[in-house]
N, C-alpha and C positions, 0 to 999 in steps of 0.2 A: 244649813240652818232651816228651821219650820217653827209654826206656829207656836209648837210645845216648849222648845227651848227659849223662844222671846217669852213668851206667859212665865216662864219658871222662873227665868231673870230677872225680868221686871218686876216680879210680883217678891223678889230678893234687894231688888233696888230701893222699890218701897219700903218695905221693911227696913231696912237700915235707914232709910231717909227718916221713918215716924221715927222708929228707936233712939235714932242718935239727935233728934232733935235738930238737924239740918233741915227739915221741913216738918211740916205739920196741919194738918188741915185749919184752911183761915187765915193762914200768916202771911198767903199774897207769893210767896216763893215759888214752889212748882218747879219745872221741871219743862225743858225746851225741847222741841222731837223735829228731828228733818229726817230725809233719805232721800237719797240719787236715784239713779231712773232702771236699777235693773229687776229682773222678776222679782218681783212680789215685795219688792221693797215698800209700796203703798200698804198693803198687806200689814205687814210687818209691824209697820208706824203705827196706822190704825190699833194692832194689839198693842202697843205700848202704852199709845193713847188710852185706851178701854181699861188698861190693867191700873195705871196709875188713876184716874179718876173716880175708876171702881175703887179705890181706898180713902179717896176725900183731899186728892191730893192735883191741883192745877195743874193745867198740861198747858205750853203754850207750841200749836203748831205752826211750823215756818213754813210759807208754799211751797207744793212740790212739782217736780224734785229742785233739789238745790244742793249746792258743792258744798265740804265738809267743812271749807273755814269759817262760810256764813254761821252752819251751827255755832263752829267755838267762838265766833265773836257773839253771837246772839246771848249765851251764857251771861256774860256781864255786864253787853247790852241790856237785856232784861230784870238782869238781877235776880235770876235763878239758883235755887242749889244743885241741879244737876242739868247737864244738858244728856241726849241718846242719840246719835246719828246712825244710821239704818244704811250700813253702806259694805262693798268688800274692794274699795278704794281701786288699783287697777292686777285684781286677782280675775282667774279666766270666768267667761259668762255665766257659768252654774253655781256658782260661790256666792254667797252673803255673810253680812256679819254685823255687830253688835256694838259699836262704841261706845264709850263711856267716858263724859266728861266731871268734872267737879264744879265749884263754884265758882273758884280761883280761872275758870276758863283752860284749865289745860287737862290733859287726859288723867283718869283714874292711876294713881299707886299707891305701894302699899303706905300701911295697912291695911286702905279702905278695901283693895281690890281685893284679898284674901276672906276679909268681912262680909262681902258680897257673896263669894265663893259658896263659904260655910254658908248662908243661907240657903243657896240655889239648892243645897245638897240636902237643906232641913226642910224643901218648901210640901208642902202635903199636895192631895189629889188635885191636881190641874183646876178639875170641874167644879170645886169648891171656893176658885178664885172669882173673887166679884168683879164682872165688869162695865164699866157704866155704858150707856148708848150714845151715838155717835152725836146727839144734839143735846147732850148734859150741859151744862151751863158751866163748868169746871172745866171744858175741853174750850181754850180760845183761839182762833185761826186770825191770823196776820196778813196783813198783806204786804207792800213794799216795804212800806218805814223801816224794816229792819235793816231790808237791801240798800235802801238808801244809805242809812246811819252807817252802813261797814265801809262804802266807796267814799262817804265825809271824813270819815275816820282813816282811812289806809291809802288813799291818793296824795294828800299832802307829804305823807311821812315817807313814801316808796318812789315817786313821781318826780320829787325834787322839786327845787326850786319856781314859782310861777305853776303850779298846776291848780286847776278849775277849784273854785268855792264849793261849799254845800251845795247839792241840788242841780250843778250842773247838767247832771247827765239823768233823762228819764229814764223810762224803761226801752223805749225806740235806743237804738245804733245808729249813727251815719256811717253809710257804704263806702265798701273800698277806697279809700286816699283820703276823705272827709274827715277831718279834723275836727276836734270836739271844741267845744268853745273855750278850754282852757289855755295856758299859754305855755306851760313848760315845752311841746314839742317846738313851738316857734320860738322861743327863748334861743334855742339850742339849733337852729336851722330849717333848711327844706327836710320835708316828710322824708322817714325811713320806709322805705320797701320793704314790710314785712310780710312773712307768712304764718300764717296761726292754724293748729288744730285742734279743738276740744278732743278728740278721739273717741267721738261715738259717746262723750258722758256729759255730763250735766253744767261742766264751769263756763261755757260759752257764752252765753249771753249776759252773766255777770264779768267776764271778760270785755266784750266790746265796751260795754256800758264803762269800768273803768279805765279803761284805755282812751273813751271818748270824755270823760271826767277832767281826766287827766292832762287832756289836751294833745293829742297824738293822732296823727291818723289813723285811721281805722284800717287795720290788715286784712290783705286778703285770706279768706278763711276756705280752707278744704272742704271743697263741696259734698263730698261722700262722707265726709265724719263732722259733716257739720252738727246734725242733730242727735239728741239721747238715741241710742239703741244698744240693747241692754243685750243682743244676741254678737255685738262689735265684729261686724261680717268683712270688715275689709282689713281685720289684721288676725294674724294668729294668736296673739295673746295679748291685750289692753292697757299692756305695761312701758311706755315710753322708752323704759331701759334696754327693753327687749330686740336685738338685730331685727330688723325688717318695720318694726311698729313706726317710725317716720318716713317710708319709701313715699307714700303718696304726698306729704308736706315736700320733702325733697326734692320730688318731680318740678311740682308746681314752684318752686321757691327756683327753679333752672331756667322753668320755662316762662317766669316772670323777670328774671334777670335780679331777684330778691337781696338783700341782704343782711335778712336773719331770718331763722325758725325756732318758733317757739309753741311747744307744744302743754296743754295739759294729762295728765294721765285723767280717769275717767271721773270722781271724783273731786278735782280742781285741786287737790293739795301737794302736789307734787305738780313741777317744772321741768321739760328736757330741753338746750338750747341747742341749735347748730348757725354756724357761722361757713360762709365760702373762704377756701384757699385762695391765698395769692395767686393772680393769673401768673407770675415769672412763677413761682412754685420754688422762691427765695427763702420762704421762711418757712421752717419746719418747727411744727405743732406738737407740744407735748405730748397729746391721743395720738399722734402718728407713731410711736414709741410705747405705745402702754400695749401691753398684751391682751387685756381686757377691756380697751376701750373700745366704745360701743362704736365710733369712729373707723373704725377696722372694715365694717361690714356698709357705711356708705363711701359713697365714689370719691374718686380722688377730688374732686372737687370741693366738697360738702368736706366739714368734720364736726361733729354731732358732742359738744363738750361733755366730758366727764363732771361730775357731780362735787369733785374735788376744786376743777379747775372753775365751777360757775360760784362755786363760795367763796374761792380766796378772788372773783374779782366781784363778788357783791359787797362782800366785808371790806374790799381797800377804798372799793366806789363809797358806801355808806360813813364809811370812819371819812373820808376827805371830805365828803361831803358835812357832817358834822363839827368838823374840826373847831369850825369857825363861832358851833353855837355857845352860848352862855348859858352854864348849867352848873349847881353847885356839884354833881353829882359825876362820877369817874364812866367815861363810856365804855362797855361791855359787850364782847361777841365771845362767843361760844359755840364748840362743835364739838364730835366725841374723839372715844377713844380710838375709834376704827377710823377716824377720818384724817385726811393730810394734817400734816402741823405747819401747814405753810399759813394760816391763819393766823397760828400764835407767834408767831417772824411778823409779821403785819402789822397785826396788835402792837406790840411792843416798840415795833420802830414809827408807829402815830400817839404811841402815850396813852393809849387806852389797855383795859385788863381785857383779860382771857379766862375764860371755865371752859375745862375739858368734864363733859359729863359724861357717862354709860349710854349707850345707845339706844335710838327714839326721842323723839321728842319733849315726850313727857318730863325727861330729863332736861330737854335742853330751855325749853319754854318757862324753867322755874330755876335758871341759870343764877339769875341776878338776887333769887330769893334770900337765899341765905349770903350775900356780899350786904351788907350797909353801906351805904352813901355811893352805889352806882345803879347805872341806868341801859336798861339793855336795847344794844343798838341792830344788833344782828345775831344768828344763827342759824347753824345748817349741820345736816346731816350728808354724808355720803353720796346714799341713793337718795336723789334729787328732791331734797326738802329743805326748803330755804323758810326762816322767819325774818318778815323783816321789819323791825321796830314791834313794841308789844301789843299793837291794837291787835292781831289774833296769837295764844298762846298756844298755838300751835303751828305745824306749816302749812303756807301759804301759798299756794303757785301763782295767784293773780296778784300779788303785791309784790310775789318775787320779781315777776312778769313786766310789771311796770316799772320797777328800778333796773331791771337789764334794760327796756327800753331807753331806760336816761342815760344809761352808763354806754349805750351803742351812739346813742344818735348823738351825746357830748363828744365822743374820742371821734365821729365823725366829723364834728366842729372841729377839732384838733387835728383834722389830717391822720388819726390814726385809724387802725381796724382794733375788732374786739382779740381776736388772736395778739394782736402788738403791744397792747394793753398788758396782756397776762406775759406776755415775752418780758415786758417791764420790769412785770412783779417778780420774775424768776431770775430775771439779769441783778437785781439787789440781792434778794434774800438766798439764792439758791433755786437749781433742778428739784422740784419734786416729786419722783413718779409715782404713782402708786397703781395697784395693782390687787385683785383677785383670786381664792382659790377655796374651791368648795371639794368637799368628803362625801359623798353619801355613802351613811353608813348606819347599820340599824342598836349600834351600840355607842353613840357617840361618849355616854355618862364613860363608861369603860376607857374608853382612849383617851379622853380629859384627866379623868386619873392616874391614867398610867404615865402621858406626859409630867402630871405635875411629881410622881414617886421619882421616874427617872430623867427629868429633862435633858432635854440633847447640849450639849458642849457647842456644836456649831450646826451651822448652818451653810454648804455648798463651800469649805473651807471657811467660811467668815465665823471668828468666836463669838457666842454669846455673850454679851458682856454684863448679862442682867434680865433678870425673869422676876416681872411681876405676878404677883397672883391673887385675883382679886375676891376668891371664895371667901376669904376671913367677913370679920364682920367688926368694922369697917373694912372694905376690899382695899383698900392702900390708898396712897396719895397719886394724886392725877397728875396731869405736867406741869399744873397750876399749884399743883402743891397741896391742896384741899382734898383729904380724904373722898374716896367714892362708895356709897352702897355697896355691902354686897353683890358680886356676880359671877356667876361660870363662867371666869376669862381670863385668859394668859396672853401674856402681853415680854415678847421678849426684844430683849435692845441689844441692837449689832451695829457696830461703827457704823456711821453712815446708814444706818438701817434699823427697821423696826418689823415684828410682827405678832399679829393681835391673831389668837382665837379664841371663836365661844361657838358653843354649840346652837343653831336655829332653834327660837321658842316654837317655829310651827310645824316645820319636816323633818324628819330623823338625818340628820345632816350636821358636818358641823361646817361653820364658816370663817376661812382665813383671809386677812387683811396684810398686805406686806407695801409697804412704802423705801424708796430709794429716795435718798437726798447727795445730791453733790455740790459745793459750791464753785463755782468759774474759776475762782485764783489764777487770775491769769489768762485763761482759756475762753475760748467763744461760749457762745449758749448753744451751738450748734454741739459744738464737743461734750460739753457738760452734758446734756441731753443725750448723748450718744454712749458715754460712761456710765449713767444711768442704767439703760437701757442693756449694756453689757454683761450690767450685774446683777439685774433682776431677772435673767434667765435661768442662771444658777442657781439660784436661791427659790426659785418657785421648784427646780425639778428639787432638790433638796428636799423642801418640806415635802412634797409628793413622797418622797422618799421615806420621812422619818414619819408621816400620818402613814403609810402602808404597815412600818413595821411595828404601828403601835397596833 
């Protein structure tokens, strides 16, 4: 990304904002601009800044840098029509990028994003763009208030029961073990031993401040990635998901004697958790069994929860937790297509509804939109994006953050671990494995079509017993029963089994999703977990198989 391409965008943004009567010079709306801490992200803001004021159109800036959820709550915070965060969330250090939020507070889709397109593509000589000077009166710079408003706003609802009023928490942290003046962590017992890493990006300090909000003690934080650096020297790639990207949280969480890690990716909107094994090494861990679980690659001791396993126990924690409340309205969690369906077993046995949407957020964040008379209580994606409750409609790692902390340090009142916790949820509803598999290949359009002409009969011996396909328009009904968007995605059902592909919007690649379910009848969780596991060997070398010969 460079100069020329934010100026072209923006100067596309506008445009559609005056056209369509979403804003207008005078009308007080405008338009929110943040960015995280890597090169040229100030940069970057700045032109955004310049391009939309150069048209007569408010800009409100957030201070920098700041993580991406502050942006999307700032949206409706403010009462903007568009927000723009200046971010490449945790893609490697050379990478930047361009979001786009709407009014509604959740990301750009269609039609507007296609709207935006065709302009970028109409927009004339760069140098002909007006843009105003950094001390226009149209450009207004913020200070906390806003940070405050998101930690009054997303502490109570993520924090539980007893967590800190408005205003608790300034801009200062208290250090390692110091407790914020709220009450939820004392409600719930002595301080949890945690370990936290921003990873070199920008959620940090809005991290402790909620965490101290909240009333928890303050974790100790990874001295090497404690602050922004936009070059992320102490890991190979900025991505939480990524083997090796928690070795120095892990160390430190051994050599403290810890009993969680919880990390941000670089940007704050993304969550990774890891939790310690049982000293007897009695209870075996569904990531100890997943092929791709990120778990694989830290020590026996550590297991580093998959992204599947941290939603179905945020979604059982948030539904119990609500259970109790008075609302006329049906509670609502929602995840995609690629993600476990151990959610909607959840859902269903607490009384609350379930939406399966298309993958991203964007989708999931506007869950509850079209349902009348429910209210959304959670969501998540896969790769490690939790929302939780709708003060930001998007994901959220620091609100995720804080309700894993309630949901660790409670089951620790209870004598339980977070592992025993999710053993729970799998000993009622069923094993859930799931599981990854990626193609690179530079014809993906090609092999999507060729599966959907000829699709395969089975899979590793096991029958297909049903192939969605969701190109039509509408793309089919979801598990929820409610039609989905259009999308390049096939999605096939096998007893006891499911798998999902679609080709990457970003690399020539496509991406397979395969999940194993088995129920106990009869049998341990040790077993069940083991039959799992049995038969998603098969079935991963299979499709490797039947992706080769498409």
């Amino acid at each position: 990304m460079n100069r020329a391409v934010v100026k072209a965008t923006t100067a596309a943004v506008a445009d559609w904002l005056l056209e369509s009567g979403a804003d207008a010079a005078g009308n007080g709306t405008g338009v929110v601009v943040g960015c995280d801490a890597r090169h040229r992200s100030a940069d970057f803001a700045d032109e955004v800044a310049g391009v939309l004021a150069g048209t007569g159109i408010a800009v409100h800036l957030l201070p920098r840098p700041c993580p991406t959820p502050l942006l999307a709550f700032a949206v409706r915070q403010l009462g903007t029509a568009v927000g723009v965060m200046i971010t490449a969330s945790h893609n490697p250090a050379a990478d930047n990028g361009y979001k786009l939020y709407l009014s509604d507070g959740a990301q750009v889709i269609p039609p507007v994003d296609a709207e935006i397109e065709e302009r970028i593509a109409s927009v004339g000589p760069l140098a002909q763009i007006p843009l105003a000077e950094a001390a226009s009166p149209l450009i207004i710079r913020h200070g906390d208030e806003v940070a405050q408003a998101y930690l009054d706003a997303v502490v109570p609802v993520a924090a539980g029961p007893g967590a800190a009023g408005p205003g608790a928490a300034g801009p200062g942290a208290a250090g390692p073990g110091a407790a914020g003046p709220g009450a939820a962590g004392a409600v719930l017992g002595p301080a949890l031993n945690v370990v936290y890493t921003p990873m070199h990006g920008v959620a940090g300090d809005l991290m402790l401040r909620a965490i101290r909000q909240a009333g928890f003690a303050s974790p100790h934080v990874v001295a090497a990635q404690a602050e922004p650096d936009p070059d992320f020297p102490t890991v190979a790639f900025p991505n939480p998901e990524e083997p090796g990207a928690l070795d120095l949280a892990l160390a430190d969480a051994r050599r403290l004697g810890a009993e969680l890690v919880v990390a941000s990716d670089p940007d704050g909107d993304r969550l990774a958790v890891a939790v310690p094994e049982p000293a007897d090494g009695t209870a075996l861990s569904a990531t100890a069994l997943s092929a791709t679980a990120l778990s694989a690659t830290a020590a026996s001791d550590w297991r580093v929860l998959t992204g599947d396993q941290v939603g179905a126990l945020l979604g059982a924690s948030l539904l119990e937790r609500t259970a109790a409340q008075a609302a006329p309205r049906t509670r609502l969690v929602a995840s995609t297509i690629v993600s476990s369906t151990l959610l909607a077993k959840i859902a269903a046995a607490a009384g609350a509804g379930y939406a399966e949407t298309l993958t991203g957020f964007k989708w999931i964040a506007r869950a509850a939109d079209g349902r009348p008379g429910t209210r959304f209580v959670f969501g998540y994606e896969e790769a490690l994006g939790y929302a939780v409750g709708d003060v930001v409609r998007d994901k959220d790692g620091i609100g995720a953050a804080l309700a894993m902390l309630w949901l660790a340090t409670s089951a620790r009142a209870a004598g339980r671990s977070v592992l025993e916790v999710y053993d729970a949820l799998e000993t009622v509803h069923g094993v859930h494995l799931t599981s990854q598999l990626t193609l690179r290949t530079a014809e993906p359009a090609r092999i999507m079509s060729r599966l959907r002409a000829d699709p395969p009969a089975e899979f590793g011996g096991e029958p297909v017993a049903g192939m969605v396909d969701l190109a039509g328009s509408p793309g089919g009904p979801g598990a929820d029963g409610l039609p989905l968007p259009a999308a390049d995605v096939l999605i096939f059902r096998l007893p006891g089994a499911r798998v999902v592909l679609r080709p990457s919007g970003t690399e020539p690649k496509i991406k397979c999703y395969l999940e194993i379910t088995e129920p106990l009848t009869g049998r341990s969780l040790a077993a069940a977990r083991r039959a799992a596991a049995q038969r998603l060997a098969p079935l991963r070398s299979a499709l490797e198989a039947v992706l080769a010969a498409a």
